[in-house]
N, C-alpha and C positions, 0 to 999 in steps of 0.2 A: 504493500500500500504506500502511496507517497500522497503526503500529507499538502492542501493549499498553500496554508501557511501557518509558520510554526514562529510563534511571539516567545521571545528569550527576555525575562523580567518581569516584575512586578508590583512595579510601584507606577504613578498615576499613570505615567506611559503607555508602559502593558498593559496594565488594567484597562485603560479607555481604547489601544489599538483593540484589544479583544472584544471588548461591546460591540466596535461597530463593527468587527467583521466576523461575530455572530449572525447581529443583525442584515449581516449583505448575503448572509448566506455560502460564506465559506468553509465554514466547520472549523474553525484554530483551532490547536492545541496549542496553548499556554502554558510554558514550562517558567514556572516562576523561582524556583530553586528551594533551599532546604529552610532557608532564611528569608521567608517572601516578606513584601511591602517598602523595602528601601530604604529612606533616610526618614521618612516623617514616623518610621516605626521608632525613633528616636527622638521624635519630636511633643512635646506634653501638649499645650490648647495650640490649637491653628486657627487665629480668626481673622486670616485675608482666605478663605475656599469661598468665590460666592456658594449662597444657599446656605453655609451654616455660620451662624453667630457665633460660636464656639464649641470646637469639638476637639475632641483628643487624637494627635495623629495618629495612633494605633487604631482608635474606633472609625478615622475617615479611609482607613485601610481598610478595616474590615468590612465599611459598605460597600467598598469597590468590590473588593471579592464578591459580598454577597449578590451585586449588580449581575455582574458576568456569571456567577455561578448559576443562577435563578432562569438564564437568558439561555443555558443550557449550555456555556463554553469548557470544554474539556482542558481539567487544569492537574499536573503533573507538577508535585512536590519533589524536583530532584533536580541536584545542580548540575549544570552541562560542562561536560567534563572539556572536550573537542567537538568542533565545527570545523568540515572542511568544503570548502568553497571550490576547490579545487575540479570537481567533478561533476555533473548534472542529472538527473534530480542533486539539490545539496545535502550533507550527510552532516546528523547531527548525533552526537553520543550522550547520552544523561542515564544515569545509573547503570544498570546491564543492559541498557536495550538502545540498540540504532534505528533513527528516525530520517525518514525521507522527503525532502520536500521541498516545491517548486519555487518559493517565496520565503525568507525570515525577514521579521522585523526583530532588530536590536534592540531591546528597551533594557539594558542590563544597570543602567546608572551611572554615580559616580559617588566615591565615599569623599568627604571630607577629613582630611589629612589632620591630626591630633597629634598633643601632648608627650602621650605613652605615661603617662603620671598614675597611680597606683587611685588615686582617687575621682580622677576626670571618668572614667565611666559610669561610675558609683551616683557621681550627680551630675551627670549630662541629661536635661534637662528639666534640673535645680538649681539653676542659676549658669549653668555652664551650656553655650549653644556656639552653635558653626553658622547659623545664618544670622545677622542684623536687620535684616528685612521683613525675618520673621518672628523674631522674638525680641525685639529693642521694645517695643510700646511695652511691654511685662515690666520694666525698668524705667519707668518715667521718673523722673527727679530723686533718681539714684545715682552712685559713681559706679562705672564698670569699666574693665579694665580690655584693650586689645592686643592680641599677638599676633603681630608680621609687622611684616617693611613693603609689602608691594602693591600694589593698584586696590585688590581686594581689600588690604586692612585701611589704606587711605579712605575708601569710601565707604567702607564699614564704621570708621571713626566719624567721619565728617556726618553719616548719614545718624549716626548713635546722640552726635552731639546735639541735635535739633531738640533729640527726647529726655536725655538723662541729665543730670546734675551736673557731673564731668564725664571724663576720657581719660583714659593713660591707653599710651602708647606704649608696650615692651619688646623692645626689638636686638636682638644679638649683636649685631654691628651698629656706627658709632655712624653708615649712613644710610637712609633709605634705598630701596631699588626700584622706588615704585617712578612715575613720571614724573616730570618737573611740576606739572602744573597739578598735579595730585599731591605733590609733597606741598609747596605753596598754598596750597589750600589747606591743610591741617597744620601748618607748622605759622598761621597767621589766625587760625582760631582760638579765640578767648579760655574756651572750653575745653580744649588736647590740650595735654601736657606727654610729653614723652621720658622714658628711663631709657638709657641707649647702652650696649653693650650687657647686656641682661638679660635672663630667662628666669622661667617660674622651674621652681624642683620643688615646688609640694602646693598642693590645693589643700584648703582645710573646711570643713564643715560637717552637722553631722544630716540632717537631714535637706540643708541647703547650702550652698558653698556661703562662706562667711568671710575667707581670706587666702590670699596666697604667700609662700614665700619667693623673695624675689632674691637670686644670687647676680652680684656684680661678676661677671668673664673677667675682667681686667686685675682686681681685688681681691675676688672669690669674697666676699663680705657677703653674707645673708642678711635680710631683715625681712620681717615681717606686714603686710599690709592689706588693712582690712579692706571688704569689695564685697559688692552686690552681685555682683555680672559679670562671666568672664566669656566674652567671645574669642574663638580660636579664628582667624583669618590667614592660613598658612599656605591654604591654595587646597583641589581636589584630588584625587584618583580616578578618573573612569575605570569603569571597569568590562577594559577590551583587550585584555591579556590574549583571549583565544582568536582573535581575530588581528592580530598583528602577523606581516609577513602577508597577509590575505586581502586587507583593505586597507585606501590609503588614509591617513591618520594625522597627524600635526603633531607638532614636537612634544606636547602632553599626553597625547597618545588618545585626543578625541578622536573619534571618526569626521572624517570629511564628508558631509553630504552637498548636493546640488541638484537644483529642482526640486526646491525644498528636502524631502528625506529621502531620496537616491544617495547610494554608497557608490564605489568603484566599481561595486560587481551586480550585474544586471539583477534584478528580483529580490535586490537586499535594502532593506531597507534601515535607518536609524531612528528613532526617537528619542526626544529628552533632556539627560544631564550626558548621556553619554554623548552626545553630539552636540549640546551647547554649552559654550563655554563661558558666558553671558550671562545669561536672568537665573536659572538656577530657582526658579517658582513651580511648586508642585502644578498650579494650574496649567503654568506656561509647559511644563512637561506633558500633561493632560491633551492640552492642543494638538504636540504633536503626533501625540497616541494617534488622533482620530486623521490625523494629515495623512503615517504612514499607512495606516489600514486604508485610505480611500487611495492612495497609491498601489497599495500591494493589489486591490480589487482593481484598478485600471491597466498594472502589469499582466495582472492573469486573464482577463478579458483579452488585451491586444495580442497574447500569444494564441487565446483561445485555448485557454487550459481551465475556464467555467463555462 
């Protein structure tokens, strides 16, 4: 049997590619992996999804799922091990079994890049978050603190400083790497203050983070300082390890799409965080869901394989 099309992921991507090409009549299977829902499975209230005021990102996962699953989309809880693109029909591997088919769409994600600190998982999403976009209003007229030097923590600080009380900047090196005109912009705000030469080696709190310790690189000097908010801005991961060597990708190793979610290889298509490097909005992820599926269904029609 070779399958129409076979959706790799499951967060709003997959989830919404899968709806609609339920709905068109394709039959997916949706291989979401062993760890389905993505990054908002890490995320506590989301309230920019239009239609909910506030919901918790685990439970705006689980009505996706129950969406698709209710719509009758065939969904396989195993991670894909190898995809080879090499061959036609294309050949996908996910636990003991090879799967065949005429069409994938990518919606694999992309992890936000952390810490490694013994307590950052413990309270990621108790005061410790990877997005400012989505979790800065939680912190109105509080201090929290930001880590990186490049474009992202720029505009994560400049964007944080509109809502919170202050900003620190904690960045290892002594200069920015972000652009000129992004560094001028926080380094002429009232609001950022920056510690240069510096990283956190411990987060403290017990039920919310409460403070971090900050060591001077140049000193080695520790102190102590108390914080509401610690956004991590260090930059992402997609996650297109299996798909390297295969499709072409950009120096972070997103996928390159064109024609909106066309990849380099005919019938493939991407959606989401794995191919945008940009907004990083579970909606905006959503979008492309529904973009790739009305592609994959316009691929398969023009070959005349529905």
């Amino acid at each position: 049997m070779v399958e129409k099309v076979i959706i790799i992921g499951s967060g709003p991507s997959g989830y919404t590619a899968a709806i609609y090409a339920v709905r068109d009549g394709l039959a997916p299977l949706l291989i979401r992996g062993s760890l389905p829902g993505g990054q908002l499975m890490l995320t506590s209230a989301v309230e920019n999804y239009p239609g909910f005021t506030s919901i918790l990102g685990p439970d705006l996962m689980d009505d996706f799922y129950k969406h698709a699953n209710n719509l009758g989309c065939r969904i396989l809880d195993e991670d894909v091990t190898e995809v080879n693109l090499r061959t036609y029909p294309y050949k996908i591997l996910a636990g003991k079994n090879e799967y065949k088919t005429y069409s994938i769409i990518i919606a694999s994600g992309a992890n936000a890049k952390w810490l490694g600190l013994a307590n950052e998982t413990r309270l990621l999403g108790k005061g410790i978050s990877g997005c400012a976009v989505c979790d800065g209003v939680f912190f109105k007229n509080k201090d929290v603190i930001v880590v990186g030097g490049g474009d992202s923590a720029m505009e994560d600080a400049s964007y944080l400083s509109r809502l919170v009380k202050s900003v620190t900047i904690i960045h290892r090196r002594k200069t920015f790497r972000a652009s000129k005109i992004m560094q001028d912009r926080v380094l002429s705000n009232p609001k950022i203050k920056i510690i240069w030469e510096s990283e956190i080696v411990d987060i403290m709190g017990k039920d919310r983070i409460s403070g971090v310790k900050i060591k001077n690189l140049v000193t080695n000097n520790e102190k102590d300082m108390p914080i509401d908010g610690l956004f991590i801005a260090i930059g992402h991961s997609p996650n297109t390890e299996l798909f390297k060597g295969q499709l072409d990708m950009d120096k972070q190793g997103y996928i390159k799409t064109h024609d909106f979610t066309s990849t380099s290889k005919e019938g493939v298509f991407a959606a989401g965080d794995v191919q945008d490097t940009i907004y990083k909005q579970a909606v905006i992820a959503a979008g492309w869901g529904s973009m790739a599926a009305i592609d994959a269904r316009k691929f398969l029609a023009d070959k005349k394989l529905i």
